[in-house]
PDB file of N, CA, C and O in Angstrom:
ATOM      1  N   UNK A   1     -13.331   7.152  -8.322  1.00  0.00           N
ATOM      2  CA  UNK A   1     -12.557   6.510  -7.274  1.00  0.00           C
ATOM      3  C   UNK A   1     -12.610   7.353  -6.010  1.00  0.00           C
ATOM      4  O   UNK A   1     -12.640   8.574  -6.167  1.00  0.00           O
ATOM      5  N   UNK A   2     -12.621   6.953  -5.015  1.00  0.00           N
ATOM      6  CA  UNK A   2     -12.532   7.503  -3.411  1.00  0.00           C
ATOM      7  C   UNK A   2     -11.378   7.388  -2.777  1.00  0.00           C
ATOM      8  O   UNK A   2     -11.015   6.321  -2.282  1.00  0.00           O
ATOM      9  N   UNK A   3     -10.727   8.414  -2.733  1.00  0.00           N
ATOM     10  CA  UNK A   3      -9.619   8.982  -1.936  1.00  0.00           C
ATOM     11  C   UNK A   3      -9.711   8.191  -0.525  1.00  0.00           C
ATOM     12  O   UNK A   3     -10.857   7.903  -0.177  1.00  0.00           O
ATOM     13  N   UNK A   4      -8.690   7.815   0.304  1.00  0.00           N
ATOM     14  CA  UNK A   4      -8.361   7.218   1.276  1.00  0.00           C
ATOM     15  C   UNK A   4      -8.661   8.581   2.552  1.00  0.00           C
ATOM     16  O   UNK A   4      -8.586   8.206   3.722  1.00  0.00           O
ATOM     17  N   UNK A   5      -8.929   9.832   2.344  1.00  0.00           N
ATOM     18  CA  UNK A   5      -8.301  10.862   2.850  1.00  0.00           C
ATOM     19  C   UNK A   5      -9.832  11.442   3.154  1.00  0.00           C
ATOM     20  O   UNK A   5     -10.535  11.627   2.161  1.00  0.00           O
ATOM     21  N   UNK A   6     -10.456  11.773   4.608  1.00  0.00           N
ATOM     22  CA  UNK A   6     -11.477  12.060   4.896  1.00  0.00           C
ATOM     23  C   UNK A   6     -11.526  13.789   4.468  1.00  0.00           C
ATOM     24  O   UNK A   6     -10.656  14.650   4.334  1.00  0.00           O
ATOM     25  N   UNK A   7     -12.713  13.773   4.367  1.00  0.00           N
ATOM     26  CA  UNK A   7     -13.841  14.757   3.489  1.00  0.00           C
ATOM     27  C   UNK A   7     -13.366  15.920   4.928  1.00  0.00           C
ATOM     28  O   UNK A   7     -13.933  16.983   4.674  1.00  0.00           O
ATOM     29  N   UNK A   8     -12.583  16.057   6.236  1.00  0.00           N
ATOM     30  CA  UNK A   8     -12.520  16.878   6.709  1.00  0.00           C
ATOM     31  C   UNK A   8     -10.907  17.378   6.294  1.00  0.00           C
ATOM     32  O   UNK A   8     -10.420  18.509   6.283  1.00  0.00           O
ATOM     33  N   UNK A   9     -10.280  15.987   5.948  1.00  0.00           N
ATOM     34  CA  UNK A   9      -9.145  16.481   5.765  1.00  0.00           C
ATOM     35  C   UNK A   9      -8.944  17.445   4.459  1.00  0.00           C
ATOM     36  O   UNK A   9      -8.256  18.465   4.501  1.00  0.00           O
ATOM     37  N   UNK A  10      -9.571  17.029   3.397  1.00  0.00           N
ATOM     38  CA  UNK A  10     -10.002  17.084   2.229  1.00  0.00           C
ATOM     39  C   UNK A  10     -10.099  19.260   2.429  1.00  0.00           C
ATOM     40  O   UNK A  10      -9.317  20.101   1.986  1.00  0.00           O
ATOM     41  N   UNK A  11     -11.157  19.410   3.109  1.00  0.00           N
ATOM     42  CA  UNK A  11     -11.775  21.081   3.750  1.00  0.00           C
ATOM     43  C   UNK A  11     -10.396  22.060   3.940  1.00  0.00           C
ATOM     44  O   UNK A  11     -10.057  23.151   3.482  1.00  0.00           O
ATOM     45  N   UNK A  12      -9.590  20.748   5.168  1.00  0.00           N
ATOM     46  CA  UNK A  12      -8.586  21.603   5.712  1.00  0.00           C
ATOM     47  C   UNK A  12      -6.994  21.859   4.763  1.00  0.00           C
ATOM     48  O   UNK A  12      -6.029  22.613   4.884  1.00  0.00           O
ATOM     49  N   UNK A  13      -7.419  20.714   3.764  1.00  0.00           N
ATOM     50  CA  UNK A  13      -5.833  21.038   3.109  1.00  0.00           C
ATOM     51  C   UNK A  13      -4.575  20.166   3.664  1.00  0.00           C
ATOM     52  O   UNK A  13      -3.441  20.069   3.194  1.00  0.00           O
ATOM     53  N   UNK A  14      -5.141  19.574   4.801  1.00  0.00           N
ATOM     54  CA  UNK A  14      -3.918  18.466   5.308  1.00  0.00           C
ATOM     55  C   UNK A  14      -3.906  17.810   4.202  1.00  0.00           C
ATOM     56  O   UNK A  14      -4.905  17.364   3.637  1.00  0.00           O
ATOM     57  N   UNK A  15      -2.442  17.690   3.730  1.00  0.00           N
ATOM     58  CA  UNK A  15      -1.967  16.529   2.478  1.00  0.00           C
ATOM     59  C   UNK A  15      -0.802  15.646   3.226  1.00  0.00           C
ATOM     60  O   UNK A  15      -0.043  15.050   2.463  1.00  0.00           O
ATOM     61  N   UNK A  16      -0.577  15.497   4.640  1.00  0.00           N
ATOM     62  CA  UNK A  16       0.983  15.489   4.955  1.00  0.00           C
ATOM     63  C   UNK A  16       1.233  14.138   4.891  1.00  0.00           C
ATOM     64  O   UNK A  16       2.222  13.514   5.276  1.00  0.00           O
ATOM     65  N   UNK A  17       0.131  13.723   4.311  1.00  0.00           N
ATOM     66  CA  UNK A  17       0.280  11.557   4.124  1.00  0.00           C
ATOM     67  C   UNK A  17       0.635  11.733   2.385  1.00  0.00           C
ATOM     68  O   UNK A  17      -0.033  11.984   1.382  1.00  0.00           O
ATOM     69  N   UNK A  18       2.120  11.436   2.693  1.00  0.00           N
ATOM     70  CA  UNK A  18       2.345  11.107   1.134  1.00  0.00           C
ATOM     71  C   UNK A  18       2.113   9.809   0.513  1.00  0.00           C
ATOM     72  O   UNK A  18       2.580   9.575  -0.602  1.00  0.00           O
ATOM     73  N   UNK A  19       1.504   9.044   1.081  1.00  0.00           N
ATOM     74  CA  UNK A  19       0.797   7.858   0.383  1.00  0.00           C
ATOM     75  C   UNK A  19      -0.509   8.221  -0.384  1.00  0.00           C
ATOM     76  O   UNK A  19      -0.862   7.712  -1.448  1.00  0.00           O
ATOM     77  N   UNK A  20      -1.147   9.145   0.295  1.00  0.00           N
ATOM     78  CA  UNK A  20      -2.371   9.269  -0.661  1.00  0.00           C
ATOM     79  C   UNK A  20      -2.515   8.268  -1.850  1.00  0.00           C
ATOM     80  O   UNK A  20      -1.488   8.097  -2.508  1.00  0.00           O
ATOM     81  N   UNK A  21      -3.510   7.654  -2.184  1.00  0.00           N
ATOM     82  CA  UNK A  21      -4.004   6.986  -3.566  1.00  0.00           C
ATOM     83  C   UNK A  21      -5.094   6.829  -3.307  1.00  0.00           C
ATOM     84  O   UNK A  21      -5.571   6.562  -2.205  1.00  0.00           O
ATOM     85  N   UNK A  22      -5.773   7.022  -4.592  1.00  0.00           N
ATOM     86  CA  UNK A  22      -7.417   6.711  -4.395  1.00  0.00           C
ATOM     87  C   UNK A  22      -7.731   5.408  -4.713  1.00  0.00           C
ATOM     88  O   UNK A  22      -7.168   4.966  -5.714  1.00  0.00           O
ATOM     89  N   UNK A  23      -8.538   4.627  -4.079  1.00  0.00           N
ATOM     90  CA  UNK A  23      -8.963   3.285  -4.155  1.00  0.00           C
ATOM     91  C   UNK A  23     -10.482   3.376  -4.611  1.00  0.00           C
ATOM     92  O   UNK A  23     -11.411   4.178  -4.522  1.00  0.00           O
ATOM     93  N   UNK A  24     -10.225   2.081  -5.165  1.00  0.00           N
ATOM     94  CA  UNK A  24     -12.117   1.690  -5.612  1.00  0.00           C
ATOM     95  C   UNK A  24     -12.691   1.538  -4.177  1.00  0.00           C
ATOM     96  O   UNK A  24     -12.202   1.910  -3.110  1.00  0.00           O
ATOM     97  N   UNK A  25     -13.810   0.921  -4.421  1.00  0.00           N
ATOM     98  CA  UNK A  25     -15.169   1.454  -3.578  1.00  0.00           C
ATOM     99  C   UNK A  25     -14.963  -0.476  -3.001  1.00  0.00           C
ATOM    100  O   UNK A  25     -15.238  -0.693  -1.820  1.00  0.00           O
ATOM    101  N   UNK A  26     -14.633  -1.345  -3.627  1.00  0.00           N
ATOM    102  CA  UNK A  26     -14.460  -2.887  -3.411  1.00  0.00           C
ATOM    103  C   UNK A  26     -13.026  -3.508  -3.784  1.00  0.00           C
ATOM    104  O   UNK A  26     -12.450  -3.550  -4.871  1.00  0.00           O
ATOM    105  N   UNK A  27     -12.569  -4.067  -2.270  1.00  0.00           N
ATOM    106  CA  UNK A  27     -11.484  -5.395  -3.178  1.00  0.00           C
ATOM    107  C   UNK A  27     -11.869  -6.363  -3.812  1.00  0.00           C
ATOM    108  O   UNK A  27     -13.078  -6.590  -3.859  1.00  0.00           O
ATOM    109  N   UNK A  28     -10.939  -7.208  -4.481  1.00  0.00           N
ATOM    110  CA  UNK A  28     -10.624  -8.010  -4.717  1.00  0.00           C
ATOM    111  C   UNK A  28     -10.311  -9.159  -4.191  1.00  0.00           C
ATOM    112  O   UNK A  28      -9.093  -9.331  -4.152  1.00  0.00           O
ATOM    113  N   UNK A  29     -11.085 -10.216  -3.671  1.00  0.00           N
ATOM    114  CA  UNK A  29     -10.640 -11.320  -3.249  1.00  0.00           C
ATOM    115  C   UNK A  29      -9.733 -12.365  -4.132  1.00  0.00           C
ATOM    116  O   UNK A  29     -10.433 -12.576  -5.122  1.00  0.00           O
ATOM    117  N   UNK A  30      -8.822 -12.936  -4.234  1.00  0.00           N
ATOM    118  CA  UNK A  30      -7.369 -13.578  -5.095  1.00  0.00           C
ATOM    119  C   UNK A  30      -6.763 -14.511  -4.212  1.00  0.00           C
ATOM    120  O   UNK A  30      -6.510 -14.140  -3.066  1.00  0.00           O
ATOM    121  N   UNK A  31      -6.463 -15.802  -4.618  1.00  0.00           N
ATOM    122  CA  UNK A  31      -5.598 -16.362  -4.020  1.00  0.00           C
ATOM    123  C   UNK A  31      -3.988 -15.858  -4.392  1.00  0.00           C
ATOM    124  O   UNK A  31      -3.768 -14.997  -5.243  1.00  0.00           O
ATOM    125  N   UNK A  32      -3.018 -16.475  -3.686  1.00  0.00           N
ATOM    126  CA  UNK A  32      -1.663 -16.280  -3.694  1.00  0.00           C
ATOM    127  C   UNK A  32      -1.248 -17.094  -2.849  1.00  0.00           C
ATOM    128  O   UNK A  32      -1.784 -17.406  -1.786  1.00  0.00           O
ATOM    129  N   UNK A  33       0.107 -17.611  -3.474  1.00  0.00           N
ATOM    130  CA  UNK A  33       1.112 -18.595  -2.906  1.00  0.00           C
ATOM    131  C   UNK A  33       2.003 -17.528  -2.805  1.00  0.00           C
ATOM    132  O   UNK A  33       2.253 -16.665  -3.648  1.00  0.00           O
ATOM    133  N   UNK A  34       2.553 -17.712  -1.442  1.00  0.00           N
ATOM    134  CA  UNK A  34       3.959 -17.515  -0.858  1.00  0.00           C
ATOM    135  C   UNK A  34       5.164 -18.446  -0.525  1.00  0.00           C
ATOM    136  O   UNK A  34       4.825 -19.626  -0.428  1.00  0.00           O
ATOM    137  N   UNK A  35       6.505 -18.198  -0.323  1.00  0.00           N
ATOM    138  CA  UNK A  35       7.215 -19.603   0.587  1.00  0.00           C
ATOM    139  C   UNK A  35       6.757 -18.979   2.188  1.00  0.00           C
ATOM    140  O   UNK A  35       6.416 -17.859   2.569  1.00  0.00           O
ATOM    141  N   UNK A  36       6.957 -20.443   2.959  1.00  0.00           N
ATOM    142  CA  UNK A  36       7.023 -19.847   4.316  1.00  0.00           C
ATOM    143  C   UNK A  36       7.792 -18.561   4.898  1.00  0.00           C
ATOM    144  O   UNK A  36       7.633 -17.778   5.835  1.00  0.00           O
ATOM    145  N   UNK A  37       8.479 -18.706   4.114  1.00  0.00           N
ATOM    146  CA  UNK A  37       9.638 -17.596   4.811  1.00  0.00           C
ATOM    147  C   UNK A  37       9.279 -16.503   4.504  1.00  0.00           C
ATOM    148  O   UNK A  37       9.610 -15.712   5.386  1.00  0.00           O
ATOM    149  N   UNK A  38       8.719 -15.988   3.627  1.00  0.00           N
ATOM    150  CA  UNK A  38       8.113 -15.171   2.970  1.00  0.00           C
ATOM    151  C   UNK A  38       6.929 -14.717   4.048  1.00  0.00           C
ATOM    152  O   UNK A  38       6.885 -13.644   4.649  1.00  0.00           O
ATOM    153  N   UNK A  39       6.248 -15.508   4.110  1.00  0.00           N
ATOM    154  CA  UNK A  39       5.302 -15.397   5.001  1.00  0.00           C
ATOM    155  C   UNK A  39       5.460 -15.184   6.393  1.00  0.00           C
ATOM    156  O   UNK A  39       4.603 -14.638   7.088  1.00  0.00           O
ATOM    157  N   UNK A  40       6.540 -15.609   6.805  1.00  0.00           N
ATOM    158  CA  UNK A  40       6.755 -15.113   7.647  1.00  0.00           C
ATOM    159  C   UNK A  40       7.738 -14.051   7.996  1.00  0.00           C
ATOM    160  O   UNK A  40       8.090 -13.739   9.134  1.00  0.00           O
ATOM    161  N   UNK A  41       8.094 -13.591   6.989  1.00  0.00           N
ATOM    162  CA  UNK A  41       8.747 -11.861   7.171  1.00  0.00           C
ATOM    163  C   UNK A  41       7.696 -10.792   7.127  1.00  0.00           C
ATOM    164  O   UNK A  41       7.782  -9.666   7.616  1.00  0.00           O
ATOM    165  N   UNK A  42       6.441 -11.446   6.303  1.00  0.00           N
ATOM    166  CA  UNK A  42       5.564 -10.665   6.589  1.00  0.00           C
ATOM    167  C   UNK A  42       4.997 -10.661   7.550  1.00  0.00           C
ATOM    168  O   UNK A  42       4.367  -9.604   7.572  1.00  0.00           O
ATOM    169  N   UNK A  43       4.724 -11.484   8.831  1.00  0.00           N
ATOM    170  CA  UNK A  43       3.820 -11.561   9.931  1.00  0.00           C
ATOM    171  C   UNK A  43       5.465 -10.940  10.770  1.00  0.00           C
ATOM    172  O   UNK A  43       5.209 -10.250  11.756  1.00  0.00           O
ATOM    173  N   UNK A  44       6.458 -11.049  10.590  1.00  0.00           N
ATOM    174  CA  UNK A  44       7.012 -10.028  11.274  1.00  0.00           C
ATOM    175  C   UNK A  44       7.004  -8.800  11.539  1.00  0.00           C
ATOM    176  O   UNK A  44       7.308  -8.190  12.564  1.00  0.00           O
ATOM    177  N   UNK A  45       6.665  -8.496  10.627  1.00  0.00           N
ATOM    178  CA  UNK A  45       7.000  -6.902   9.942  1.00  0.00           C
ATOM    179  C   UNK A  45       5.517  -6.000  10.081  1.00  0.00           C
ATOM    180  O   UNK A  45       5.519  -4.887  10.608  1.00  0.00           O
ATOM    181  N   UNK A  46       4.160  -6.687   9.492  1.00  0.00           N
ATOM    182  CA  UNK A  46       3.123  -6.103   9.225  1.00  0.00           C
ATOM    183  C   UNK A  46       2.544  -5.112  10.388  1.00  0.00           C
ATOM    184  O   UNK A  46       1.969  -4.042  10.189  1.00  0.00           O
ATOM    185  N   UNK A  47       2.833  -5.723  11.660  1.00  0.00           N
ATOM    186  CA  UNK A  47       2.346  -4.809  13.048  1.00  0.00           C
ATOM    187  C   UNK A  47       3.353  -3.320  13.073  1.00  0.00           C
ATOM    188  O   UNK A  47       2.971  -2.179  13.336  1.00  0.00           O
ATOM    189  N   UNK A  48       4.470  -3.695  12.776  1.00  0.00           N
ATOM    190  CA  UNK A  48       5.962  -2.806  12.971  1.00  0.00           C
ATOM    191  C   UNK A  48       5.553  -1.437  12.106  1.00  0.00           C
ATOM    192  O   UNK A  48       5.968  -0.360  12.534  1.00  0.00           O
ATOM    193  N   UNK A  49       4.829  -1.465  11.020  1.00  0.00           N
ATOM    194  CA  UNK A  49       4.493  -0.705   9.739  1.00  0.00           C
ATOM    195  C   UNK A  49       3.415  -0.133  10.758  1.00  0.00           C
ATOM    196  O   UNK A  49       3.375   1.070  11.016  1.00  0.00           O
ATOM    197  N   UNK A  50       3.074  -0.494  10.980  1.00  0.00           N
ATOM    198  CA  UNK A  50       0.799  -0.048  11.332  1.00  0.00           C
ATOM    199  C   UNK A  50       0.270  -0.512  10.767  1.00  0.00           C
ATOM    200  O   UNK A  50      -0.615   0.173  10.253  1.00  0.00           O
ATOM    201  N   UNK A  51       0.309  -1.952  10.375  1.00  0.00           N
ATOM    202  CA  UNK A  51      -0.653  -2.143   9.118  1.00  0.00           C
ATOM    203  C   UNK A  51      -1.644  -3.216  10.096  1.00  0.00           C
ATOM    204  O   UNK A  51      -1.301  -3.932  11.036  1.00  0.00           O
ATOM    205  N   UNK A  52      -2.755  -3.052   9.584  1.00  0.00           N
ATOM    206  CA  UNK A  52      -4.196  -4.078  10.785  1.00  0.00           C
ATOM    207  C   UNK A  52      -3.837  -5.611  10.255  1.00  0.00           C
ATOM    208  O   UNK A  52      -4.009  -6.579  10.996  1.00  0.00           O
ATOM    209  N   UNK A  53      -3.358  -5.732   9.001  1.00  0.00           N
ATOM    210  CA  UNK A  53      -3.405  -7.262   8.986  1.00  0.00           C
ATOM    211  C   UNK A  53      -2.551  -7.178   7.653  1.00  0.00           C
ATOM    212  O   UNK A  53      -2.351  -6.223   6.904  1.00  0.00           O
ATOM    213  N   UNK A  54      -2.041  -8.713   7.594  1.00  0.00           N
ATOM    214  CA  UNK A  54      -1.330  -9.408   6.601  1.00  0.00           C
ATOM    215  C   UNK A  54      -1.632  -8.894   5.031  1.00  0.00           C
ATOM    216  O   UNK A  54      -0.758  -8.752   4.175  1.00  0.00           O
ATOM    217  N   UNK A  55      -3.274  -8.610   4.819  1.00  0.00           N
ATOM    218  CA  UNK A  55      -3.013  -7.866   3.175  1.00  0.00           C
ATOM    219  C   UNK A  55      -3.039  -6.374   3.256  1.00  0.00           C
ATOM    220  O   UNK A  55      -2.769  -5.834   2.184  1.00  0.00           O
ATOM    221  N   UNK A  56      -3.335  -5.447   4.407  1.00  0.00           N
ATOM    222  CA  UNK A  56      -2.667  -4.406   4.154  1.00  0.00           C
ATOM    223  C   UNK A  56      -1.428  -4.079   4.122  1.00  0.00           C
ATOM    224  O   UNK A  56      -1.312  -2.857   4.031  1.00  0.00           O
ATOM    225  N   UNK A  57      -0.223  -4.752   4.164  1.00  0.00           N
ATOM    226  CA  UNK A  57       0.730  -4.833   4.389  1.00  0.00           C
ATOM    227  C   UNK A  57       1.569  -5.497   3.144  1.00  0.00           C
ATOM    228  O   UNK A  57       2.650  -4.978   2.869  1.00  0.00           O
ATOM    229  N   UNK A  58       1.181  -6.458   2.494  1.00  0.00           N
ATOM    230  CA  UNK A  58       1.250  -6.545   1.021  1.00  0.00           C
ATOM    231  C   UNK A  58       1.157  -5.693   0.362  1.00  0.00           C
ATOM    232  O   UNK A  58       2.089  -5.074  -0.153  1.00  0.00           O
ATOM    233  N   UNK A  59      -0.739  -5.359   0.171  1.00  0.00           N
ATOM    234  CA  UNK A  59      -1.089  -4.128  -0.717  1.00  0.00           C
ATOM    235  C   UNK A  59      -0.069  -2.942  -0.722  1.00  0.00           C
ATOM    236  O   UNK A  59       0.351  -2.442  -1.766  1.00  0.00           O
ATOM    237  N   UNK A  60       0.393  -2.420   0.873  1.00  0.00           N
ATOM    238  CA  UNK A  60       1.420  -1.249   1.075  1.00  0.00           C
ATOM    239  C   UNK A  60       2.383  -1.714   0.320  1.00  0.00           C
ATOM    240  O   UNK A  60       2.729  -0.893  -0.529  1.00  0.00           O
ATOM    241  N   UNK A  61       3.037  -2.857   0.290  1.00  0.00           N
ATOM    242  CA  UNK A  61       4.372  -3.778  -0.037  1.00  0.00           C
ATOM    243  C   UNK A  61       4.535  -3.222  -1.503  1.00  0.00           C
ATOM    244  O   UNK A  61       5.531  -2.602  -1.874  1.00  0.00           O
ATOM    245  N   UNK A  62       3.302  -3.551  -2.401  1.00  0.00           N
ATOM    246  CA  UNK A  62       3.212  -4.026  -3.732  1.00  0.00           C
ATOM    247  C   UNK A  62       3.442  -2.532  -4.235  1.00  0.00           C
ATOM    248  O   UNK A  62       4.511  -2.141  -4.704  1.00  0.00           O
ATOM    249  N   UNK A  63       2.123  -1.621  -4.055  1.00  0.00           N
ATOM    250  CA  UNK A  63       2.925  -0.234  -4.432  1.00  0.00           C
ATOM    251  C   UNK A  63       4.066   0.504  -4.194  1.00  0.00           C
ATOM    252  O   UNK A  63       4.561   1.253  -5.036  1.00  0.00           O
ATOM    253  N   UNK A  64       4.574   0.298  -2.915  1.00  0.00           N
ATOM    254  CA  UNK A  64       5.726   0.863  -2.647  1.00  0.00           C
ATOM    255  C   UNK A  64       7.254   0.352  -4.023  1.00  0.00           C
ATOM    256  O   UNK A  64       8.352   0.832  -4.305  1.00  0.00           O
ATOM    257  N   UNK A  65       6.506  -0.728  -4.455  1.00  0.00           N
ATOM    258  CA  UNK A  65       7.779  -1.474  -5.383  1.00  0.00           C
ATOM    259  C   UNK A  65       7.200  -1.252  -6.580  1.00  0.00           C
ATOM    260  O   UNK A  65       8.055  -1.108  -7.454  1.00  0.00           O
ATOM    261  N   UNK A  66       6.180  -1.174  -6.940  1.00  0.00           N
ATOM    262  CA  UNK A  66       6.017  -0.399  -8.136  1.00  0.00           C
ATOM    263  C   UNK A  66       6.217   0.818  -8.081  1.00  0.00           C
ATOM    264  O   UNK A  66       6.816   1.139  -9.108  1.00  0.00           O
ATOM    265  N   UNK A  67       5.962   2.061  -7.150  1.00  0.00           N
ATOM    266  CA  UNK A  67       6.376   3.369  -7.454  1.00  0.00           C
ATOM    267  C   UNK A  67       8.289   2.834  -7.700  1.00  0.00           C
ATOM    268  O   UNK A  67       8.997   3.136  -8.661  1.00  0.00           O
ATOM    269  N   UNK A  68       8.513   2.356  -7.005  1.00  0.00           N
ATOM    270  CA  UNK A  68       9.739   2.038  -7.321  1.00  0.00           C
ATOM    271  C   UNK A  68      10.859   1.776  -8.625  1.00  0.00           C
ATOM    272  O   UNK A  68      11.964   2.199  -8.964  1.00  0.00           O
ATOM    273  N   UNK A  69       9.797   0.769  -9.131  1.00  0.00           N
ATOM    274  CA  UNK A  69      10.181   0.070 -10.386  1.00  0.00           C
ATOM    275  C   UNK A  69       9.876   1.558 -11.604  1.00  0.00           C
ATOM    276  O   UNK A  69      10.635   1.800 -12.543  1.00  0.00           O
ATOM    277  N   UNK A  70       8.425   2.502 -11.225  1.00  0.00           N
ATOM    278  CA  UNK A  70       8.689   3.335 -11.757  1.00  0.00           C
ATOM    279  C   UNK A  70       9.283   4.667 -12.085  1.00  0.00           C
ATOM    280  O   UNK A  70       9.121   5.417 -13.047  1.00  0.00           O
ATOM    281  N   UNK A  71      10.023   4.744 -11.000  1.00  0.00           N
ATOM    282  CA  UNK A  71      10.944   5.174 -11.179  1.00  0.00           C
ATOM    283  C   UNK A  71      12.448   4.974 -11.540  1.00  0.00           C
ATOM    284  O   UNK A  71      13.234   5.824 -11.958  1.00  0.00           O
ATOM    285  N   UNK A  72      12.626   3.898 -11.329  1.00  0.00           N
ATOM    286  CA  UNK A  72      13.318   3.415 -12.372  1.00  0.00           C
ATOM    287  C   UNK A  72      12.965   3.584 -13.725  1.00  0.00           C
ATOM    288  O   UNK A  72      13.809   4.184 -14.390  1.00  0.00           O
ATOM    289  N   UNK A  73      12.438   3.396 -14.029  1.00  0.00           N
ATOM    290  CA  UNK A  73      11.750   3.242 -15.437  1.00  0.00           C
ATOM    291  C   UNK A  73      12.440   4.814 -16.321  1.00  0.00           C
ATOM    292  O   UNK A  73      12.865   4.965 -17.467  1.00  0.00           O
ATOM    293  N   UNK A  74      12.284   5.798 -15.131  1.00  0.00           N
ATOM    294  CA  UNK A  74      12.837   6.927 -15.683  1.00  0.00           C
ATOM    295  C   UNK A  74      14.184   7.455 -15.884  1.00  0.00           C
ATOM    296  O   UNK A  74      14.720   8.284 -16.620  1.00  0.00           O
ATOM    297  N   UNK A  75      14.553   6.589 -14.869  1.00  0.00           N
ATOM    298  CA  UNK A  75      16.542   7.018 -14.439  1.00  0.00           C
ATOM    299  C   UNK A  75      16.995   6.207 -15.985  1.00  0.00           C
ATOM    300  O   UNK A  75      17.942   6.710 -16.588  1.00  0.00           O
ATOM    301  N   UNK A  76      16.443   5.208 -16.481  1.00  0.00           N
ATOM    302  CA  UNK A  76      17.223   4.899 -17.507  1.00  0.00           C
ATOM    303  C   UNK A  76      16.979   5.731 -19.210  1.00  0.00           C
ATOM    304  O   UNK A  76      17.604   5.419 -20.223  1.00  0.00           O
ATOM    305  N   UNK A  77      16.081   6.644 -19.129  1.00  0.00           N
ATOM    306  CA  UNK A  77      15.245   7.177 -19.694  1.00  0.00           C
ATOM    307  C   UNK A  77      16.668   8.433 -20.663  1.00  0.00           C
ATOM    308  O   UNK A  77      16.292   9.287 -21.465  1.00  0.00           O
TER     309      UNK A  77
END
């Protein structure tokens, strides 16, 4: 897998993006249904983040709520 995190940053030891995750080399193209409203909290929001478009902004969405959920996972532990 290939790190999100360039081969200079990589040299220098900058880690200060705590998102780091390594991604495959290809997406996934998938359909998905949303409600409107839905959809449109996301075209609110997605520029506000930095995100270039509507599925980086999901993709960010989706992990952020799974690290979530897993941590939960532990508090009840």
């Amino acid at each position: 897998m290939r790190s999100h995190i360039s081969d200079n940053d990589q040299k220098n030891g900058d880690e200060s993006d705590i998102n780091q995750v390594a991604y495959s080399s290809e997406k996934i193209r998938f359909g998905m249904k949303l409600y409107p409203e839905t959809l449109d909290m996301v075209d609110a929001a997605y520029r506000k983040d930095c995100c270039t478009s509507r599925s980086a902004f999901i993709e960010k969405a989706i992990r952020f709520y799974c690290g979530y959920l897993n941590t939960q996972d532990h508090k009840e532990l």
